[in-house]
C-alpha positions as CSV (number, residue, x, y, z in Angstrom):
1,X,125.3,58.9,105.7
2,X,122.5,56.3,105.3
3,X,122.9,54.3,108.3
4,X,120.4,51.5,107.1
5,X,122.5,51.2,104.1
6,X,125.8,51.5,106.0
7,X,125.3,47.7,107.7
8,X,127.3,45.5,105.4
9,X,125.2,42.4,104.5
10,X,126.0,39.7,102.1
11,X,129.3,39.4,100.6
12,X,131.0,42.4,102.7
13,X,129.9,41.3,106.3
14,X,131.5,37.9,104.9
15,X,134.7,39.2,104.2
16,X,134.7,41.2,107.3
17,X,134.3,38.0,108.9
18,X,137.0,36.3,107.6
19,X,139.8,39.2,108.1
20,X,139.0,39.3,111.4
21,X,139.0,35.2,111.8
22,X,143.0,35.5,110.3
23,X,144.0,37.9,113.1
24,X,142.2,41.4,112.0
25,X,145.6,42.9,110.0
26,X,145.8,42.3,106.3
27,X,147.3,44.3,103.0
28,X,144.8,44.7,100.2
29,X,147.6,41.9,98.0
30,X,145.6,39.3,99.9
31,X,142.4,40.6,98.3
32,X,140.9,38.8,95.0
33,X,139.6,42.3,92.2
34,X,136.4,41.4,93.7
35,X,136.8,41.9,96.9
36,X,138.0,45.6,96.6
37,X,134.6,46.7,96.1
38,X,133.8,44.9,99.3
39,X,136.9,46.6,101.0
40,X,135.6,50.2,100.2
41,X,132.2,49.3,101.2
42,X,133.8,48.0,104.4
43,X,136.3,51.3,104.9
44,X,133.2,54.0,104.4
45,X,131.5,52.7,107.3
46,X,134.5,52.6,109.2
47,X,134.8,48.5,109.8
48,X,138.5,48.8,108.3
49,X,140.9,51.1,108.6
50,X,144.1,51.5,106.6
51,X,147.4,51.5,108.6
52,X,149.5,52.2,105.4
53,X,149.2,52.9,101.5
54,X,148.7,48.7,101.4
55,X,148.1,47.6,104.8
56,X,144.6,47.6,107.1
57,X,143.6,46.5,110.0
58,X,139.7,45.7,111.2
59,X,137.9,48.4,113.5
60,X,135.5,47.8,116.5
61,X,131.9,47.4,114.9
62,X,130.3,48.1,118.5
63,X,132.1,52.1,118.4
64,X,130.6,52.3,114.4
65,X,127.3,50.6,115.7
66,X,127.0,53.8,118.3
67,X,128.4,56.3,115.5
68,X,125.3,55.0,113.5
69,X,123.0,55.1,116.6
70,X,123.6,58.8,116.6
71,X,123.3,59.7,113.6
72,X,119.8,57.7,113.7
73,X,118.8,59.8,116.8
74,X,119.3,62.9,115.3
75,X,117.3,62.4,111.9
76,X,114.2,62.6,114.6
77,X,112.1,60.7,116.5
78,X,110.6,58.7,113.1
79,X,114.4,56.5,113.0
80,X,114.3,56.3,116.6
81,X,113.1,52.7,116.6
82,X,115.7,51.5,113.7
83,X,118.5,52.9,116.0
84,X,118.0,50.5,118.8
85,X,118.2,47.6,116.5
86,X,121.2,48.6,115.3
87,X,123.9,46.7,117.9
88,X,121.7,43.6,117.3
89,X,122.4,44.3,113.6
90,X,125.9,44.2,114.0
91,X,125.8,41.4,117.4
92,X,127.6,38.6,115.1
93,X,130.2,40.9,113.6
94,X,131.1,42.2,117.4
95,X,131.2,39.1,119.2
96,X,133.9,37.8,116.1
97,X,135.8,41.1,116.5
98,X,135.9,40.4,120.5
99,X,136.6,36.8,120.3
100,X,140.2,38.0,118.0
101,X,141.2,41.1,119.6
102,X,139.6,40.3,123.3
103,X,139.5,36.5,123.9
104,X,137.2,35.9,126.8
105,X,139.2,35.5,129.9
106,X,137.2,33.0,132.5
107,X,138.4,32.5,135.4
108,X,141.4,34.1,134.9
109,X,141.9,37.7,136.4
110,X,145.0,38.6,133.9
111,X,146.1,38.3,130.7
112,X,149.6,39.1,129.2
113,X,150.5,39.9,125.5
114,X,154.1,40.9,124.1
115,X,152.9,41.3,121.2
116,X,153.1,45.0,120.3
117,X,150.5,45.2,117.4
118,X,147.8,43.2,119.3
119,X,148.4,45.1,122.5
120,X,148.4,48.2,120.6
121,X,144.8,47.1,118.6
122,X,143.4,45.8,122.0
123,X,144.2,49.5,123.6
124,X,142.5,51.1,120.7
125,X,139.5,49.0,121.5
126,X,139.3,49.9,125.2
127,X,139.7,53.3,124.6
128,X,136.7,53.4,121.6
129,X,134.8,51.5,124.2
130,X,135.3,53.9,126.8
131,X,132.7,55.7,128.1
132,X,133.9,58.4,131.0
133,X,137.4,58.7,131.8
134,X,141.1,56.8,131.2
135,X,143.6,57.4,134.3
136,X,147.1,57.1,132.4
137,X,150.9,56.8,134.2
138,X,153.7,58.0,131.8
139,X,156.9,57.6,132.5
140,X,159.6,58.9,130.4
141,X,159.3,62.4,131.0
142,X,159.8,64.2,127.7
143,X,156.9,62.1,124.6
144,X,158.5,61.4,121.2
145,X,158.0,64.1,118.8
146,X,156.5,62.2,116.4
147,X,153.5,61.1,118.6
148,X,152.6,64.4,119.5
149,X,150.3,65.8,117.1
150,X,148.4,62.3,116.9
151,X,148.3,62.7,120.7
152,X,146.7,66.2,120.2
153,X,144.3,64.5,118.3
154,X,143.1,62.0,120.3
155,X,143.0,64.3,123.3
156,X,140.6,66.9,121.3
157,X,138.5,63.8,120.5
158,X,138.0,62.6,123.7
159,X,137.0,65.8,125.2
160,X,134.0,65.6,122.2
161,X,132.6,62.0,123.3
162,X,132.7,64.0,127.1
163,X,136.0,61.5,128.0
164,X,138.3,63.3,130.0
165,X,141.8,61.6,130.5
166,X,143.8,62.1,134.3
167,X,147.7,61.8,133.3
168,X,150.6,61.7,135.7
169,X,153.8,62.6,134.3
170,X,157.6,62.5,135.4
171,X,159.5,66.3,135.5
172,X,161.1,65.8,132.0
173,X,157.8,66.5,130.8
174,X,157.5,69.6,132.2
175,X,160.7,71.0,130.3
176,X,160.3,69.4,126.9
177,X,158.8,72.4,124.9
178,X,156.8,69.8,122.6
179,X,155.3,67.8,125.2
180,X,154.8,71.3,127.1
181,X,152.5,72.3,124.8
182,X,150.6,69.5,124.0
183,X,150.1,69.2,127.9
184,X,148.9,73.2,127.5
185,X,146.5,71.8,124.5
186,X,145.1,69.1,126.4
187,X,144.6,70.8,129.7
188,X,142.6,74.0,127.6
189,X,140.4,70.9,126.8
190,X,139.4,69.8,130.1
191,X,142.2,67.1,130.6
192,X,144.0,66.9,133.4
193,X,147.8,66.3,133.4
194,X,150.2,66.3,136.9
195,X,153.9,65.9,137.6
196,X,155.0,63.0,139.9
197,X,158.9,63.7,140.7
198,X,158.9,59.5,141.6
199,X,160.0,56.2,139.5
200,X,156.4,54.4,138.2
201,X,155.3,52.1,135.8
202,X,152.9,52.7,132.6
203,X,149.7,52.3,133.5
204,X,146.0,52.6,131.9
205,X,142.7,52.2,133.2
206,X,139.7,52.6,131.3
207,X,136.2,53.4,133.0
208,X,137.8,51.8,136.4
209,X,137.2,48.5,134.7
210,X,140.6,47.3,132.7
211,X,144.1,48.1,133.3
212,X,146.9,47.6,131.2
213,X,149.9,47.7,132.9
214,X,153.8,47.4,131.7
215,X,155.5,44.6,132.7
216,X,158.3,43.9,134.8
217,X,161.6,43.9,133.1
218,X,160.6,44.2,129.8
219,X,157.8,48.0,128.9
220,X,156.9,46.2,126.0
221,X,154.8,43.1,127.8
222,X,151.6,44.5,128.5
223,X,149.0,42.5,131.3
224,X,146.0,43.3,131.3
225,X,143.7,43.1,133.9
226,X,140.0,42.4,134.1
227,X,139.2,41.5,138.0
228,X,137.2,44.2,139.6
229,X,139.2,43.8,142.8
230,X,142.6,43.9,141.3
231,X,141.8,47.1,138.8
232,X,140.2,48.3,141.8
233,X,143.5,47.9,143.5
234,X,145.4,49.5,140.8
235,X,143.2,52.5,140.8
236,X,144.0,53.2,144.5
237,X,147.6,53.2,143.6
238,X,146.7,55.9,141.1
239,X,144.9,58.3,143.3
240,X,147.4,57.9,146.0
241,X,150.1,58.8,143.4
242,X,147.9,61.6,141.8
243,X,147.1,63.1,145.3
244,X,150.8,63.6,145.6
245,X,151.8,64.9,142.0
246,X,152.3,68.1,141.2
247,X,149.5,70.8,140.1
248,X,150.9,72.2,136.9
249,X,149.9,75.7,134.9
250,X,151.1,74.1,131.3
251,X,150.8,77.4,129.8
252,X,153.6,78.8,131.6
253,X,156.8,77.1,130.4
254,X,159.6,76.4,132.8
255,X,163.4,76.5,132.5
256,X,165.2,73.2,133.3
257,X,166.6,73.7,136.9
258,X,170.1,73.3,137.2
259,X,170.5,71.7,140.2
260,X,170.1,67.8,138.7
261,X,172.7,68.9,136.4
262,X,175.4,70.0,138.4
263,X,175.7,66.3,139.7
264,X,175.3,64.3,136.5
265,X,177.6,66.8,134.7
266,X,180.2,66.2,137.9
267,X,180.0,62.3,137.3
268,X,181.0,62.7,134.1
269,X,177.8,61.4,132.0
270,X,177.3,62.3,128.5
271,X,175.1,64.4,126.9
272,X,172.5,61.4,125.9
273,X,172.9,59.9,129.6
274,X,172.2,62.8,131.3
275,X,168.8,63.1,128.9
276,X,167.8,59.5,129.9
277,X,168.3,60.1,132.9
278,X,166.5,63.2,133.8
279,X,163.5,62.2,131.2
280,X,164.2,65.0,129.4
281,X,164.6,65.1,125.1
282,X,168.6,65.5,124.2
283,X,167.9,68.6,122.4
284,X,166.5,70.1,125.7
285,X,169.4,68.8,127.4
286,X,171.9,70.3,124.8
287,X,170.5,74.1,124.5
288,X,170.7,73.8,128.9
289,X,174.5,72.6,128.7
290,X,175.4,75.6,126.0
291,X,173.6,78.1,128.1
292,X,175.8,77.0,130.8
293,X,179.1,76.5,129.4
294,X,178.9,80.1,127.6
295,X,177.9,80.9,131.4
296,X,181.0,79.6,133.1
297,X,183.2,79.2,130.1
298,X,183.8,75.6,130.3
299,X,185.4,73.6,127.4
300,X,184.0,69.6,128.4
301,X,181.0,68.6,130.3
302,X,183.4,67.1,133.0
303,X,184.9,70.8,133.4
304,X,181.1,72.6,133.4
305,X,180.1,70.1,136.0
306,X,183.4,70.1,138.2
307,X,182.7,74.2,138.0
308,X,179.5,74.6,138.7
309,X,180.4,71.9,142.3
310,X,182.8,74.5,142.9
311,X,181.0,77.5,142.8
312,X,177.9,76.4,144.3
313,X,180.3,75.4,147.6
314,X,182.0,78.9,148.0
């Protein structure tokens, strides 16, 4: 890539301006013929990214600006000079990009947004921006299917910018075969991923300076908080929390143990209930109960539960 070449100028860096001035997602219906041009010229540096076959969103120009830097550093020591005047190049289109997805906060030491595209965009930032390690808190136990190879992705890329993650996880985890082995992945990586057998709340904090946390009531409000003493305070939480979690060897799967069922199953939960509650995924939950009802030849969960009470009392 041509890196003096790759700074939009002109009509592009104009268009850039304005997607990002009308909130930073946009489809390409919104788009005159000639802008496309401008669009493509845009997406091969990486300014804009495409969410969907029609819909894009805008990209942090200060993680392209440092892509560029390196690729200016390594052509030798005659680009050196152009490198370094590459974030000044792209100063105007950063400071719009942070003014839309980062509003300057003041005085004030927190921010909230329920909003789950603009929190998610904002995140996306903060990691980009991140420089040397994001402590994570995931409740939940067992991660969606569906997130796990993109999860695998962004841990092997990570480890390559020398960004290691610290992740505390609750016990479903630790059973879900899925999240098992992306937990195996990460770790063989460098990452490093515990089991805290305790309630907790999401929580992210990037380079000890910003931490997002869920908020109360409702997982999908998001503060995030800026205040050195306040992250400062949240990152003591975290190692108190991680001091106490569990070491884990992810590469040696574990059976589910069967004493949380034997009470759940007794109290007549369902199937789904007893997966929610144990942080587990359903279908780890269903191939347990099988295993046990072929084991004690029980019809109903009620039954299984009632006895396995009984014959763990004799």
């Amino acid at each position: 890539m041509n890196a003096e070449r790759s700074v939009p100028d002109g009509a592009a860096r104009e268009l850039y301006l304005r997607l990002v001035g009308e909130g930073g997602e946009f489809t390409t219906d919104g788009l005159s013929p000639e802008e496309l041009p401008l669009l493509e010229q845009l997406s091969s540096v990486g300014l804009v990214t495409a969410i969907s076959d029609r819909s894009w969103t805008v990209a942090s120009p200060r993680a392209v600006g440092e892509r560029l830097r390196e690729d200016l550093r390594t052509s030798g020591l005659e680009l050196f000079e152009r490198a370094r005047e590459l974030p000044a190049a792209l100063a105007e289109l950063t400071d719009a990009y942070d003014r839309s997805s980062r509003p300057s906060t003041g005085a004030v030491a927190i921010r909230q947004s329920d909003v789950h595209t603009y929190t998610q965009r904002v995140v996306q930032q903060l990691a980009q921006d991140c420089t040397r390690e994001i402590l994570v808190m995931q409740p939940g136990g067992a991660r969606p299917a569906y997130m796990l190879p993109q999860a695998g992705k962004d841990a092997r890329e990570t480890a390559s910018r020398g960004l290691f993650l610290h992740v505390i996880y609750q016990p479903g985890a630790r059973t879900d075969p899925g999240t098992a082995a992306y937990a195996a992945y990460a770790t063989s990586l460098g990452h490093r991923i515990r089991i805290l057998d305790e309630d907790f709340r999401r929580v992210m904090v990037f380079d000890r300076k910003v931490a997002v946390v869920a908020g109360y009531g409702d997982p999908a409000i998001a503060s995030f908080i800026e205040d050195p003493v306040l992250v400062e305070v949240v990152v003591e939480t975290f190692e108190r929390d991680w001091a106490r979690a569990e070491r884990v060897h992810w590469d040696e799967p574990e059976a589910i143990s069967d004493g949380p069922l034997v009470e759940l199953l007794a109290r007549g939960l369902t199937q789904r209930a007893i997966a929610t509650r144990l942080g587990l995924s359903e279908r780890t939950v269903a191939a347990q109960i099988a295993r046990l009802r072929e084991r004690y030849d029980a019809r109903t969960l009620f039954q299984l539960g009632w006895q396995m009470q009984g014959g763990a009392a004799e």
